[in-house]
Structure formats: structure tokens, C-alpha cells
C-alpha positions as CSV (number, residue, x, y, z in Angstrom):
1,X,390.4,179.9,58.2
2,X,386.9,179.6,56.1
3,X,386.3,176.5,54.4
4,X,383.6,176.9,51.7
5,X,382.6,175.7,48.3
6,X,383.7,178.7,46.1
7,X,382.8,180.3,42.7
8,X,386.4,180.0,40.7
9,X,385.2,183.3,39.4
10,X,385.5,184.4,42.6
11,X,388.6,182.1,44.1
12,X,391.8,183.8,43.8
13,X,394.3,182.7,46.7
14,X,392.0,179.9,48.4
15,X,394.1,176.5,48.8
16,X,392.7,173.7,47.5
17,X,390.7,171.4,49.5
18,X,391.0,168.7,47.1
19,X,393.5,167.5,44.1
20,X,391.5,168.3,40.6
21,X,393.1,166.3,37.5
22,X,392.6,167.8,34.1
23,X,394.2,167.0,30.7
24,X,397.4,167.6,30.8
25,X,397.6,169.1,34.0
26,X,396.6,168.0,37.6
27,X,396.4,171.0,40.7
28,X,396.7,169.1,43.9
29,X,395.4,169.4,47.3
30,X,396.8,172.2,49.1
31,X,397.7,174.6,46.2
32,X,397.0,178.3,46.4
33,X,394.9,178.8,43.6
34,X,396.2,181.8,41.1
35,X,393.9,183.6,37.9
36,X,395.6,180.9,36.0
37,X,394.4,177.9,37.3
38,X,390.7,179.2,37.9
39,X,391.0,180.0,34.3
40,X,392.0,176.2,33.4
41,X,389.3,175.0,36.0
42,X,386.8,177.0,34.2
43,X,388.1,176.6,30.4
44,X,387.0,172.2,31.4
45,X,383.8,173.2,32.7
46,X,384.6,173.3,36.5
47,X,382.9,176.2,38.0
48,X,382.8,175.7,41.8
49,X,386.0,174.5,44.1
50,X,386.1,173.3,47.1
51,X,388.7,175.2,49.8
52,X,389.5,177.5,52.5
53,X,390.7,181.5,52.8
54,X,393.2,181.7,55.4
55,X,392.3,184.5,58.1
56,X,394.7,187.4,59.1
57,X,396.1,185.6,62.3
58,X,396.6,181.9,60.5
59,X,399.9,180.2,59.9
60,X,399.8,177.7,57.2
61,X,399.8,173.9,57.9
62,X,403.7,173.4,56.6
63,X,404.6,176.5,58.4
64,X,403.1,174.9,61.6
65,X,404.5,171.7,61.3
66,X,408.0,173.2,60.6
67,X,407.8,175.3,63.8
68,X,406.2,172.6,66.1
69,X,409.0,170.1,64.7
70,X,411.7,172.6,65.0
71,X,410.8,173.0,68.6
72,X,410.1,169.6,69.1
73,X,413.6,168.1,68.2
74,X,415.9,167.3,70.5
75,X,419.8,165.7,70.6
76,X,420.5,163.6,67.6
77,X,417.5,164.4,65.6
78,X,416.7,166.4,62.9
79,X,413.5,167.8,61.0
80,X,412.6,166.9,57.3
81,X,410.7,169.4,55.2
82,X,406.7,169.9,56.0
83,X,404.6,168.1,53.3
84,X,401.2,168.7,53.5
85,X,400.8,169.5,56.9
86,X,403.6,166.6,57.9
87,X,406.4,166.8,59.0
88,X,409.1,164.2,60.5
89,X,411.9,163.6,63.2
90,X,414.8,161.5,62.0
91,X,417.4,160.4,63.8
92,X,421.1,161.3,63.1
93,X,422.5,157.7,64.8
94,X,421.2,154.5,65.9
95,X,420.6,154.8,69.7
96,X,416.9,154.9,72.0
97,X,414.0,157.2,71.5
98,X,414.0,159.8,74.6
99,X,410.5,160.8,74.6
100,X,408.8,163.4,77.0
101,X,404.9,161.8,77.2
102,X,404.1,164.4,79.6
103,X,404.9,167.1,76.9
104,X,403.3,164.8,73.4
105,X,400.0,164.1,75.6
106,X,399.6,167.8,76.7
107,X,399.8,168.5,72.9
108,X,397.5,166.1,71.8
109,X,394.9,167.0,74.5
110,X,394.8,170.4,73.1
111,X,393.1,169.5,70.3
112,X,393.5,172.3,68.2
113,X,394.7,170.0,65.1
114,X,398.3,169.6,65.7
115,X,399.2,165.9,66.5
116,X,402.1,164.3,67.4
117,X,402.6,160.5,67.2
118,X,406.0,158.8,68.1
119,X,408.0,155.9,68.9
120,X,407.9,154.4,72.0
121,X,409.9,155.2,75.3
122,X,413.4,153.5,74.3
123,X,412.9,152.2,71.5
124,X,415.6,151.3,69.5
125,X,415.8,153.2,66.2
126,X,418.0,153.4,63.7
127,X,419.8,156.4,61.7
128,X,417.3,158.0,59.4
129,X,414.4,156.2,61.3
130,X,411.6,158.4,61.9
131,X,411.5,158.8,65.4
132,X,408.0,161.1,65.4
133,X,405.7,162.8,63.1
134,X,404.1,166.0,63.0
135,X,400.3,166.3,61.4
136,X,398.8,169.3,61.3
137,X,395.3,168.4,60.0
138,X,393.6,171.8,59.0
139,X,395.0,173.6,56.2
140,X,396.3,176.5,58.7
141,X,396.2,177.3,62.4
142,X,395.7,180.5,64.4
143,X,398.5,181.5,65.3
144,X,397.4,181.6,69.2
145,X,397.2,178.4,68.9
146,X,400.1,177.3,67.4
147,X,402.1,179.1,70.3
148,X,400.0,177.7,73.1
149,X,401.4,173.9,71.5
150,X,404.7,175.9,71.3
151,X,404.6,177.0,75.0
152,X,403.8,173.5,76.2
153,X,407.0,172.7,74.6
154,X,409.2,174.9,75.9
155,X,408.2,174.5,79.6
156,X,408.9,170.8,79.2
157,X,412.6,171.4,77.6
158,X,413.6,168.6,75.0
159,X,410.8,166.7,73.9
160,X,412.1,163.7,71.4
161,X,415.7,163.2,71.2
162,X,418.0,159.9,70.5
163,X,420.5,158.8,72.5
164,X,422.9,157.7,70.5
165,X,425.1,154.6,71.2
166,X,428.5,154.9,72.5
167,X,431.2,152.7,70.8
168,X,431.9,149.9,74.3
169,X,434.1,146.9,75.2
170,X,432.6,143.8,75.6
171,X,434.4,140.8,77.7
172,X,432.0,137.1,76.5
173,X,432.8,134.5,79.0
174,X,431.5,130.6,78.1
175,X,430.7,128.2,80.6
176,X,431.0,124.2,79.7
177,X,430.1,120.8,81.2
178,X,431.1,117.2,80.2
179,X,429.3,116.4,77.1
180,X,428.5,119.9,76.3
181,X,427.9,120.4,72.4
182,X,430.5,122.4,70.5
183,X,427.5,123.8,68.5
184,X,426.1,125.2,70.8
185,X,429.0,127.5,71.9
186,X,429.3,128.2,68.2
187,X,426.1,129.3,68.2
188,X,425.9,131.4,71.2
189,X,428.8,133.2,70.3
190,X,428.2,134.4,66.9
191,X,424.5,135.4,68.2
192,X,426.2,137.5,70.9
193,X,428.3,139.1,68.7
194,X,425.5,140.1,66.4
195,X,423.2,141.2,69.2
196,X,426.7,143.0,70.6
197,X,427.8,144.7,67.6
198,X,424.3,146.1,66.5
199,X,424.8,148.1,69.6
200,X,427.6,149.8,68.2
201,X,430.0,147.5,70.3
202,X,432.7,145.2,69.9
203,X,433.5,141.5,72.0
204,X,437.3,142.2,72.6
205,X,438.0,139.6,74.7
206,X,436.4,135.4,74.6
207,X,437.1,132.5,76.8
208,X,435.8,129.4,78.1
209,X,436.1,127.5,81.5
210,X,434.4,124.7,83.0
211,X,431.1,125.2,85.0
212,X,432.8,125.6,88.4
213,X,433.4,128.8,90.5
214,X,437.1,128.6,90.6
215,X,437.6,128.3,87.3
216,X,434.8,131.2,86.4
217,X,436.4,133.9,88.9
218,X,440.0,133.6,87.1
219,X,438.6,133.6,84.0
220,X,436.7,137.1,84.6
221,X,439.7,138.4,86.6
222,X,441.8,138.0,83.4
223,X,438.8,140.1,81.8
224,X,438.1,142.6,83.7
225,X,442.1,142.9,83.5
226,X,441.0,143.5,79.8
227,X,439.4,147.4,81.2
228,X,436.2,146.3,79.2
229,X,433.5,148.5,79.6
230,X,430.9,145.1,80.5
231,X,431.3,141.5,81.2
232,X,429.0,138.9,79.9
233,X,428.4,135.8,81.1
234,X,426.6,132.8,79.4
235,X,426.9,129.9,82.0
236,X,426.4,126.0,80.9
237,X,422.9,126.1,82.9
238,X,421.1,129.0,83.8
239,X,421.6,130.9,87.3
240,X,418.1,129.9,89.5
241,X,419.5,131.4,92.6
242,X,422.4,134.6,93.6
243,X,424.5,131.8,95.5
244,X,424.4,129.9,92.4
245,X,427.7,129.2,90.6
246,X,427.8,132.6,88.0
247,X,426.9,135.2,90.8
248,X,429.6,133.1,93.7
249,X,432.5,133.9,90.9
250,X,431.2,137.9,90.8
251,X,431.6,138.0,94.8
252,X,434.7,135.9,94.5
253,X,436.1,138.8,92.4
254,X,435.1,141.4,94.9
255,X,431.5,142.1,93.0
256,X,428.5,142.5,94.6
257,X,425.0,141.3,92.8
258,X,422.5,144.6,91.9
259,X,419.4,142.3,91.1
260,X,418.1,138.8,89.8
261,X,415.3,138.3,87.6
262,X,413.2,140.7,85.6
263,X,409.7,141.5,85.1
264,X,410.4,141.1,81.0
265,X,409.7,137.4,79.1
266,X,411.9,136.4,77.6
267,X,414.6,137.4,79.7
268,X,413.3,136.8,83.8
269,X,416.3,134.9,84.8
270,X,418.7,137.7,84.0
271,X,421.2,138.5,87.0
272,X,423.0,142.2,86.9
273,X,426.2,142.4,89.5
274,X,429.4,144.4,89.1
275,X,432.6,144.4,89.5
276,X,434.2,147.7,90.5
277,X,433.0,150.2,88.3
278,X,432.3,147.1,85.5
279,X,428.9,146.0,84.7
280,X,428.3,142.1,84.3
281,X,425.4,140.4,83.2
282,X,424.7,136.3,83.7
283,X,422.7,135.8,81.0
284,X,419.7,134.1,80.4
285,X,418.9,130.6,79.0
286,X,416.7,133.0,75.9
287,X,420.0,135.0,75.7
288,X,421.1,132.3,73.0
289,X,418.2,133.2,70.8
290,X,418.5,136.0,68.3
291,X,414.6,137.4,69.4
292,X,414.5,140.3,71.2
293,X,414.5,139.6,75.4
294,X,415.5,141.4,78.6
295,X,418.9,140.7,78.1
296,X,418.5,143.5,74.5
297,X,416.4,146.3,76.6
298,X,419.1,146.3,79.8
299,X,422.0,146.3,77.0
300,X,420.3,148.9,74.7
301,X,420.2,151.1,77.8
302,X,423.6,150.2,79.0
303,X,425.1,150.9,75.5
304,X,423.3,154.4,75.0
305,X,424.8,155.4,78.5
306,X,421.6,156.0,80.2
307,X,421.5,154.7,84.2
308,X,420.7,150.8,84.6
309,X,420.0,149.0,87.7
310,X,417.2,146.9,89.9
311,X,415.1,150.3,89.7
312,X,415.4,150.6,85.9
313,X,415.2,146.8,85.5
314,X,411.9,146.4,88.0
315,X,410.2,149.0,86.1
316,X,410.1,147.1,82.2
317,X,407.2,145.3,83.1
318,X,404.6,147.1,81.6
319,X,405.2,146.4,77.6
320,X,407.8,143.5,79.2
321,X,405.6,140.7,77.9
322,X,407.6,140.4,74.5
323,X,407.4,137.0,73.8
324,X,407.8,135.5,70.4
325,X,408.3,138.9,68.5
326,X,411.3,138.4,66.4
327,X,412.4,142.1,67.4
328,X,416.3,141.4,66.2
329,X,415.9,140.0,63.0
330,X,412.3,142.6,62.6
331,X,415.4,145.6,62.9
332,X,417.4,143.8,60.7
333,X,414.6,143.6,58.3
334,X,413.7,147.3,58.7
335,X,417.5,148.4,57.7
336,X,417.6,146.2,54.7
337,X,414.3,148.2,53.9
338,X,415.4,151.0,54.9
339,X,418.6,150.3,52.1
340,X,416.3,148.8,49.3
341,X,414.6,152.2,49.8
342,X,417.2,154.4,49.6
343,X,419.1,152.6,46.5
344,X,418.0,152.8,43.3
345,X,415.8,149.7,41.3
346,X,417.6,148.6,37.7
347,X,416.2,152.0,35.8
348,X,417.4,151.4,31.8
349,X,417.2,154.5,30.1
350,X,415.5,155.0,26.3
351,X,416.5,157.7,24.7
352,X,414.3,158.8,21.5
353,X,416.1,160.4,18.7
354,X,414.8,159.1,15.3
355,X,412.8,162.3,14.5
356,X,413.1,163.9,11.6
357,X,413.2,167.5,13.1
358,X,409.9,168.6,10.2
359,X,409.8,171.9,11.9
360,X,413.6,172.7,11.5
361,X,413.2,172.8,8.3
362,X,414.8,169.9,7.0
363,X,417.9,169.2,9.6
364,X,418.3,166.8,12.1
365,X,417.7,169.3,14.8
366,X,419.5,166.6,17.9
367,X,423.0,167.1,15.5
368,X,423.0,171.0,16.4
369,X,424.6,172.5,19.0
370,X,423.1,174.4,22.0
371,X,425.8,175.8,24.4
372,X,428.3,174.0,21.4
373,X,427.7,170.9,22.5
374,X,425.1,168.9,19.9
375,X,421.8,168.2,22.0
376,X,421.8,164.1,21.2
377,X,425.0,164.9,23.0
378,X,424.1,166.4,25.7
379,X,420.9,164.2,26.6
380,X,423.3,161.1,26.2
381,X,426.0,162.1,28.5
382,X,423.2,163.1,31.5
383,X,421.7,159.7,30.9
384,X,425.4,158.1,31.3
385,X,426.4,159.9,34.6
386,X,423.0,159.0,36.4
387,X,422.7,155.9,38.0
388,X,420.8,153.8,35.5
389,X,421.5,150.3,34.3
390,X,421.7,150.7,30.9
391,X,421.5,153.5,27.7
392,X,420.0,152.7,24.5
393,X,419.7,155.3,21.7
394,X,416.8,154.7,18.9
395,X,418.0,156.3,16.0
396,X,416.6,156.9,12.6
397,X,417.2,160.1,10.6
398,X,421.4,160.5,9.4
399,X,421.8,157.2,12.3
400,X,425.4,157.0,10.7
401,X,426.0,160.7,11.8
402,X,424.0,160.0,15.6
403,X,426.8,156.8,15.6
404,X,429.5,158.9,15.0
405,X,428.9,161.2,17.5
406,X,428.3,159.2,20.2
407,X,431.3,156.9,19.3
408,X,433.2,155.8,22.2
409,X,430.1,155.7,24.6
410,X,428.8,152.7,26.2
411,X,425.8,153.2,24.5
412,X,423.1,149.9,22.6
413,X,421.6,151.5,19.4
414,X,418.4,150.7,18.0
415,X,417.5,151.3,14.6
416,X,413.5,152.6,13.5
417,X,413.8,152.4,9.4
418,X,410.0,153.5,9.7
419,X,410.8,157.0,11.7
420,X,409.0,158.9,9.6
421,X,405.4,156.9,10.7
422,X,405.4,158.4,14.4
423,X,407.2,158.1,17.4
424,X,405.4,155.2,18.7
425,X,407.2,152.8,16.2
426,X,410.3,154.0,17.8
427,X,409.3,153.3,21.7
428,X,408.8,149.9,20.5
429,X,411.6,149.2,18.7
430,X,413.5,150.5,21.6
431,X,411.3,148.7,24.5
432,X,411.4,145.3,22.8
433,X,415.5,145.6,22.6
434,X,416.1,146.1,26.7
435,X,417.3,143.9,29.1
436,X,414.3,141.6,30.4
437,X,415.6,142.1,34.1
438,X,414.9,145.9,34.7
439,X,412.6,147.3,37.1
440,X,412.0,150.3,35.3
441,X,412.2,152.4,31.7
442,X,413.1,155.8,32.1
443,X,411.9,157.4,28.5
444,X,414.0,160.5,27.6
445,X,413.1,162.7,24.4
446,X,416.6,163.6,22.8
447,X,415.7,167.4,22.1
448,X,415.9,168.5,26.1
449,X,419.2,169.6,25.8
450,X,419.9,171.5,29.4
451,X,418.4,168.0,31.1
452,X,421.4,166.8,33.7
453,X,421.8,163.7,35.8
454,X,421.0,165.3,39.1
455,X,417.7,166.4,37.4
456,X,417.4,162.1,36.1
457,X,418.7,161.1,40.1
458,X,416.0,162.8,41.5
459,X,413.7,161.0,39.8
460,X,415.2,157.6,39.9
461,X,415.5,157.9,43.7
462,X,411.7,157.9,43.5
463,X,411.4,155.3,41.9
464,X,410.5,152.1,43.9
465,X,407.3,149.5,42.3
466,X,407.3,147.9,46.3
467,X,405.7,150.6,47.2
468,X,403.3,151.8,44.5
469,X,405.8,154.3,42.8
470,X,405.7,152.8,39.7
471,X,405.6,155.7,36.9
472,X,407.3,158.7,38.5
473,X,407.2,161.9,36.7
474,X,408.2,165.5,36.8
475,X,406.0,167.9,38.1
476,X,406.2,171.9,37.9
477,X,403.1,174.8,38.1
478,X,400.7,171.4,38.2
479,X,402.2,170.2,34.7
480,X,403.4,166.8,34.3
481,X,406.8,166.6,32.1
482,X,409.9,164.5,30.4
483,X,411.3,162.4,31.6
484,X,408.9,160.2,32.9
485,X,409.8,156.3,34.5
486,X,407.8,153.7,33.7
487,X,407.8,150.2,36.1
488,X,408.4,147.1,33.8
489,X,404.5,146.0,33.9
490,X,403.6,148.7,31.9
491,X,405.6,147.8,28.5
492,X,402.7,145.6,27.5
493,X,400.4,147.8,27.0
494,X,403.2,150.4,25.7
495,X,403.4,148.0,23.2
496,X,399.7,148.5,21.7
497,X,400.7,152.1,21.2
498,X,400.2,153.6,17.7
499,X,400.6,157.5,16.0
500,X,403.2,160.1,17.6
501,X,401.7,160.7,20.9
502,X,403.9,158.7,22.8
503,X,403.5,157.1,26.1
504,X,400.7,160.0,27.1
505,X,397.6,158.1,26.2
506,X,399.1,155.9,29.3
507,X,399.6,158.8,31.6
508,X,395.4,159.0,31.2
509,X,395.1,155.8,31.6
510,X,396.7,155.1,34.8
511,X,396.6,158.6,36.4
512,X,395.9,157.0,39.6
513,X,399.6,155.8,39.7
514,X,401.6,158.4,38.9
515,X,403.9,159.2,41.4
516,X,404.9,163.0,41.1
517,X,407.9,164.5,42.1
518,X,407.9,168.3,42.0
519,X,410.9,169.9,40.4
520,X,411.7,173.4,40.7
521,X,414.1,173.7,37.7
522,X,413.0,174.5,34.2
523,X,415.2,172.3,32.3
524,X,413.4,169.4,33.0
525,X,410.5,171.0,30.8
526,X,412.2,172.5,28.2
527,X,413.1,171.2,24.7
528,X,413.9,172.4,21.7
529,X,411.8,171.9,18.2
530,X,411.8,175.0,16.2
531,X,415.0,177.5,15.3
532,X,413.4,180.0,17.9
533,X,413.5,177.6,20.5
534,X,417.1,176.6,19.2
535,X,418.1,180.2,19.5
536,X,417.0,180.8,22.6
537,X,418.7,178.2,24.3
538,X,422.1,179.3,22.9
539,X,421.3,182.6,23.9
540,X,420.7,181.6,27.5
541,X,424.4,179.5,27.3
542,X,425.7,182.7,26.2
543,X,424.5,185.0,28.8
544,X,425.3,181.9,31.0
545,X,421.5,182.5,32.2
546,X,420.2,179.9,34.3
547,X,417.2,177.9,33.4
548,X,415.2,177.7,36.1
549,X,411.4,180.0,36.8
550,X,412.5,180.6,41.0
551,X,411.8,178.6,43.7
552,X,408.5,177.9,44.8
């Protein structure tokens, strides 16, 4: 690989070192340059580029991260696609990270620009958490290289894997004194349950007893009658030694104590005993709390079905000091973001279609039919079948004729008596008339008749303001096009708009935030505005052609 600065005269198939924005159009870091894109570098007075030639033996960076991830995963995880040299490990179930160090650090140390960063040992995760990433910093690797990392891999077996929890039966016993509060069982419980059933577990079987050893060793004999898969117990007052009151009523019931205490805090007055082939835990006073403790990391293990006794216990100490991190309610946390990511923000959709079609020659070109189904048609129903709050139509030439064909629909209508003055009049009209609690406008041109809702889902799913993806457009060949989504804070100055350029003077504006979302399907780019155009499209419906330029 040479990196250089390089004449665009003389650049022809070098990747971009750097992302290069133009008017109307933007060529972003990575791209293999072709003749047309030097020639649009050039044609704005940009003569020299920055990037590299890949040599005869290089693999490119996505190709690399692919294959390193590829090798990498393990049980219960899967790769992503490769993004600019990145690529992830997700996991296919909640359940612990399984990580090989001795296999990630040999990587690492080679240093030849692959680097691989994961979760810790055990850690819980989630399903569709990453679980690692991939980064391979150059643009390409040799290929020598590559395999060396490769190698290192293979001579370690499974690297990063999840083990996934397996579904268990849980037995909660409850210990009481004389004045004991009634709260405080309340509490306990529905804290264990929540703690149990994040686990992928279920508390089959609760009881109470007094505080005495009699009582106790009945009560788990009718539980381990249950055939749970572990016992719990949560005594009145917390265990301080194995003759204590909890641990007598496991021997009493022909168990034997494994350990007691832990070098974890919270969580160093666990006791772990069994009974049989059962599993009980006396837990610890912190047990009550929600935080994450010993009692979560023993459990975690226990429930993924990996071995758990005073060996596996004596050896949390390192990383055991977990004090005061609110672990359990930080993973609920992290799924509710990981579900506010994943659905959709209140998107309303505006649909523009009070032109007066000048270069059809006089007809309301949305009316006619492409595929014999009128394009205002067309546009409309996509916009319906996608998962936007709301559709509102601005209408303007024959409106009475745009009503009448959308009858039925749960369309709003906005009318633009001044049409004829430029389509800015008509995006306010239609901005000023939607809901005031949307996230997001979604502004849709009414002549792209082969647009679909998969094409306006795509999009949408992009769409999240939390995180900085607040206009989200198309992107194809390094051209930005329709539809584009625009985050509420942006109707303002959509509002000082004036002429028939639209919202583009914006896209200038704020080119910073546009979030782009490359699309490999033509439709999203094409409209119709001239009988050639119209033609066209009807004669790609009849040779049922699709409309798409090939993958990339």
C-alpha cells in the first residue's frame, strides 16, 4: 500500500484518504476513485488528492475485517458487515462473553493494524450487544499479514463466543423473625425475581419459615421435592459462620457446604452448599439490593451452564471490587437503549404535489399513470405502508382531482393557492400544518413514482436526533437524493426558505449533519418531469425491468 498526495490527473483507482464535499455531491473517505470523480474534483478546482494504491499482495480493510471477524466468531455470535475497516461481533442471545485473552493479546501485539477490542471475560451481554470489534486501521493489509492474525486464531480454536443462558428452575426460600417487616419480604422478592428472570429463569416455587433450623430444613426439603434446578435462600439475618442457622438446615438435608465468603464487594458473605446434585446459595445481606454483587456473577455463571464452585468463586477478586455500580438497572438501561435505537422516532411524512408539471406541457404530470397506477398514487401509498406517524399531501394544481384520487386514504391535505410562486411556499404550508410532537419530517417529492416503503424504512430506521442523526438522506455514486428527513429543529429555519429550491440551500448549510445512508437501488433517485422520463418509466413497468444500477 503507497499512501501519497496524488495528481487527480494521474489518480485512477487510489481510495480516498479523506471525505471531499462538493456541491451536490460528497466522495467519502475510502472510495476508489474512478475518471468520473477526478473529473468532478478537477471541474471545482481540486487538483491534488490525498490517498493510497493498493500493492499486488494487499487485501482491503473491509475485506480484512470480514475475514478476521469471520474467524474470530465463535458459539452464539455473528459478524455484521465491514464498514470502513470495522467490523462487529453481536451476540445471537443474552448469556456471558467467552473470551480467549491469550488469542486477542497475541493479535494486538502483532501490530500490523488489525485490532481487536472486546467485552470483558463474563460479561453479561445482551442479544444484539456487540460483544467485540474489529478495526483495521490502514486502508488494506498484506495479505501475509492478514494470515499470520489468522493463524494465531486458528491455533487458539474459538476466540469470542456467548454462552447463552439456559431456561432454569428457581426454589426462593424466606426466612422471618418476630417483628420482621412485611416490606421488606415484599421487597426482596420482587428484586429476586427481577435479578432471576433476567437470567432467563423462572422462581417456581416461594415459601417462608421462621428463622430456625427445623423449620428451614422442611421447608427446602419440600423444594428440592420441587426438582428445581437451584435453591435460594435469603435468611432474616445474614449467615456470619458455616454452623450458622442457613448452612445447619443444608447439612440437615443431607448437603454439604462448597464455600463461604467471596473475594467480590458487594457480595463477601455469600455461602454456596448443595444438596444432591442441587445448587443452593444463602444469600447475602446486598442480595436485597437491585446493584449488581457476587450473588449476579456466581448466578450469571450458574445460569449460562459454565462450572461454579470455591475455585471459580476464589478467583473473582481481581475486577471483584464492584461497589456502588448500579450494574442491574445500567443493563436495564442499556436494553431500553438498545429498543429506543432500534424503533423508529415519530417521522410525519410531507408529500409535495402542488406543481404545475410546466415541462409536461400543460398536465398535471402526478395524475398520469406509470406502471397504470397514477404517480401521486403511488408516492402516497409507499408513504402509508412505512412506519411514519402521519401523511399530509400539499396540493395545488386540479387539488379537486389529487382529492378524488386519494379518497378513502388516511391522508391531511394542505392547500398552496400560490403553487405557481415556487415550491418553497408549498413546504411551508405543509410544515406549519403538522403535528407539533414529531421528531422528524420526512419530505417526499410526489413525481418518484417506483419509491416503496422498504426504500422510506431504511431511512427511517436511521433516523435517531439522540444520537446526532438528525437529517438522514439517501446516498448513491456520492450523490445525495429524495427523500431526505429532517429532525424537528430544523423547521425554523425551513421556514425562511423562499424560490423553488427547496430544502437544498439547508443541505449546504448544515452538511456537517447529514447522516448518509447508502442505497443501492435507483428508485430512490429517480423521478419523473418531462414525457421522456414519463415514457421511460412505463417502458421499464412493461418490460417489468428492474430499477436498480447493480450492487456496489
Amino acid at each position: 500500500m503507497v499512501f501519497d498526495n496524488y495528481e487527480c490527473s494521474n489518480a485512477e483507482g487510489v481510495i480516498l484518504a479523506h471525505t471531499v464535499r462538493m456541491p451536490g455531491l460528497t466522495l467519502k473517505k475510502g472510495r476508489v476513485l474512478c475518471a468520473a470523480d477526478l473529473a468532478a474534483l478537477q471541474d471545482n478546482g481540486i487538483l491534488r488528492i490525498s490517498g493510497v494504491r493498493l500493492e499486488a499482495d494487499d487485501v482491503d480493510e473491509d475485506q480484512a475485517a470480514l475475514e478476521m471477524a469471520r474467524a474470530l466468531a465463535g458459539p452464539s455470535v455473528a459478524h455484521g458487515q465491514p464498514v470502513a475497516g470495522r467490523c462487529y461481533l453481536y451476540a445471537l442471545s443474552d448469556g456471558l462473553a467467552l473470551v480467549n485473552r491469550a488469542v486477542i493479546d497475541a493479535i494486538n501485539l502483532c501490530d500490523v493494524g488489525i485490532f481487536i477490542a472486546t467485552l470483558p471475560e463474563y460479561a453479561e451481554c445482551l442479544h444484539q450487544q456487540a460483544v467485540a470489534s474489529i478495526k483495521v486501521i490502514p486502508f488494506a493489509v498484506p495479505r501475509r499479514q492478514l494470515d499470520r492474525c489468522l493463524k494465531l486464531i486458528g491455533a487458539g480454536g474459538s476466540a469470542i463466543a456467548v454462552q447463552w443462558y439456559k431456561p432454569r428452575t428457581v426454589a426462593l426460600l424466606l426466612t422471618e423473625t418476630a417483628g420482621f417487616k412485611e416490606s421488606l419480604h415484599r421487597s426482596t422478592s420482587a428484586v429476586t425475581h427481577q435479578r432471576v428472570t433476567a437470567m432467563g429463569a423462572q422462581i417456581i416455587f416461594e415459601k417462608r419459615c421462621a428463622h430456625v433450623v427445623e423449620e428451614l430444613t422442611s421447608l427446602l426439603t419440600e423444594a428440592l421435592a420441587e426438582e428445581v434446578d437451584l435453591v435460594l435462600i435469603c435468611g432474616a439475618s445474614v449467615s456470619v459462620d458455616p454452623s450458622d442457622i442457613v448452612p445447619s438446615a443444608i447439612v440437615s438435608c443431607g448437603g454439604e457446604i462448597d464455600h463461604f465468603g467471596m473475594p467480590v464487594e458487594p457480595g463477601n458473605m455469600l455461602l454456596l452448599g448443595h444438596v444432591g446434585a442441587c445448587p443452593v446459595i444463602n444469600l447475602p445481606g446486598c442480595s436485597r439490593s437491585p446493584k449488581l454483587n457476587g450473588l449476579d456473577w456466581v448466578m450469571q455463571r450458574m445460569a449460562a451452564g459454565l462450572p461454579m464452585g470455591k475455585s471459580e468463586i476464589l478467583t473473582m477478586g481481581v475486577g471483584g471490587l464492584i461497589k456502588d455500580i448500579s450494574h442491574r438497572w445500567r443493563m436495564r438501561e442499556q436494553g431500553n437503549l438498545i429498543e429506543q435505537l432500534q424503533t423508529p422516532h415519530k417521522v410525519a411524512a410531507l408529500i409535495l404535489g402542488a406543481g404545475s408539471s410546466s415541462r409536461m406541457g400543460g398536465v398535471n404530470k402526478l395524475l398520469l399513470k406509470v406502471g397504470g397506477v397514477p404517480m401521486l398514487q403511488r408516492v402516497v401509498d409507499a408513504a402509508l405502508g412505512a412506519e411514519l406517524a402521519s401523511v399530509t399531501v400539499v396540493t395545488g394544481c386540479q387539488a379537486d382531482e389529487v382529492r378524488h384520487l386519494l379518497q378513502g386514504r388516511d391522508v391531511r391535505y394542505v392547500h398552496n393557492d400560490a403553487y405557481r410562486e415556487g415550491i418553497a411556499g408549498s413546504l411551508k404550508l405543509g410544515l406549519s400544518s403538522l403535528p407539533e410532537d414529531i421528531d422528524g419530517v420526512m419530505i417526499l417529492l410526489a413525481d418518484m413514482p417506483f419509491i416503496e416503503a422498504a426504500h422510506l424504512n431504511e431511512l427511517i430506521a436511521e433516523f435517531n436526533p439522540a444520537i446526532e442523526r438528525d437529517i438522514v438522506a439517501p446516498l448513491r455514486e456520492g450523490r445525495l437524493g429524495n427523500p431526505i428527513i429532517w429532525s424537528s429543529r430544523y423547521i425554523p429555519a425551513m421556514m425562511n426558505l423562499s424560490g423553488d429550491g427547496g430544502a437544498r440551500p439547508l443541505l449546504h448549510e448544515f452538511a456537517a449533519n447529514v447522516w448518509e445512508v447508502p442505497m443501492g437501488d435507483d428508485a430512490i433517485f429517480l423521478d419523473v418531469d418531462t414525457p421522456e422520463a414519463l415514457g421511460e418509466a412505463n417502458r421499464r413497468c412493461e418490460m417489468n425491468e428492474p430499477v436498480v444500477g447493480g450492487d456496489e
